[in-house]
KOLZAZA-988285 format. One record per residue (C-alpha): z, y, x. Coordinates in steps of 0.02 Angstrom, whole numbers, plus 50000, padded with zeros to 5 digits. Example, Ala and Ser with C-alpha at 12.3 -4.5 7.8 and 13.67 -1.06 7.14 Angstrom:
503904977550615503574994750684
***
This chain:
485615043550182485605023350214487515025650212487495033550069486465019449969487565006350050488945014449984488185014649821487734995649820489254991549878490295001049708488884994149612489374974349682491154981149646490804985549461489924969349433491614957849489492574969149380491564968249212491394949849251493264947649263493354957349108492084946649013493134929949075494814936449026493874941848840493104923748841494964917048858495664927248741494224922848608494544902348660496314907148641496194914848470494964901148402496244887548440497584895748385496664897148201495994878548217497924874448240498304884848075496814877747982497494860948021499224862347968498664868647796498434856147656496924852947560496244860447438496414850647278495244841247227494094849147069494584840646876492974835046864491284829046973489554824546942488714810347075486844813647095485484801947145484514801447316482694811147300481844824447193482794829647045484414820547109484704813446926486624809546871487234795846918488944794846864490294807346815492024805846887493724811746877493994823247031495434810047133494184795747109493794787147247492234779047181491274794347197489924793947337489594807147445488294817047344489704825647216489854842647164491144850347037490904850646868491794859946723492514850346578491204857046461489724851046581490754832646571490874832346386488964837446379488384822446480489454810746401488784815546235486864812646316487384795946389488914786346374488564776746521488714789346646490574787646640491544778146794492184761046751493624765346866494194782446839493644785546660493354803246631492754798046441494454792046401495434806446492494254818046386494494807546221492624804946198492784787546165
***
C-alpha cells in the first residue's frame, strides 16, 4: 500500500509541474497580447480635441474659471468638454469667462 501512495504523490508532483508550466506559458501569452495592444494603442492618433471646454476652480463647487476653445493651450488641467450651447450660456452670464488667448466669444460671435 506505501507503494501505492508514493505512486500517487509522485503523479500528483507530476500534475503540479505541468499546470504550472501551463499557467507560465498563459502568463506569456497574456504579456504577449498586452504589448502587442499597447503597441497598437500607440500608433493610433489622438482623439481630437472637443470644440469647446470649461476650466474649473480648485475646491467645493469647482466654479468656472474660464471657457476655452478645445486646441487652447491655456487651459489648465481641470477641463472638461463643453457643448456650444453650454459656451454661449456662460458667456451670456459673464463675459469675462472668455480666454484672452483663444477667444471662444469671438469664434461664437458673442461679442
Amino acid at each position: 500500500m506505501s507503494e501505492n501512495s508514493t505512486s500517487r504523490v509522485e503523479q500528483l508532483r507530476f500534475l503540479v509541474r505541468v499546470r504550472e508550466q501551463d499557467l507560465t506559458r498563459a502568463r506569456d501569452w497574456l504579456a504577449a497580447e498586452e504589448r502587442r495592444l499597447a503597441e497598437l494603442a500607440a500608433r493610433r492618433p489622438p482623439p481630437p480635441p472637443p470644440d469647446w471646454v470649461v476650466e474649473q476652480g480648485i475646491g467645493v463647487g469647482r466654479r468656472v474659471v474660464a471657457v476655452h476653445q478645445g486646441w487652447c493651450r491655456m487651459a489648465g488641467s481641470r477641463t472638461k468638454a463643453i457643448s456650444r450651447d453650454q459656451v454661449l450660456s456662460l458667456l451670456a452670464e459673464d463675459g469675462r469667462l472668455a480666454c484672452q488667448q483663444c477667444r471662444p466669444d469671438t469664434a461664437l460671435g458673442v461679442l
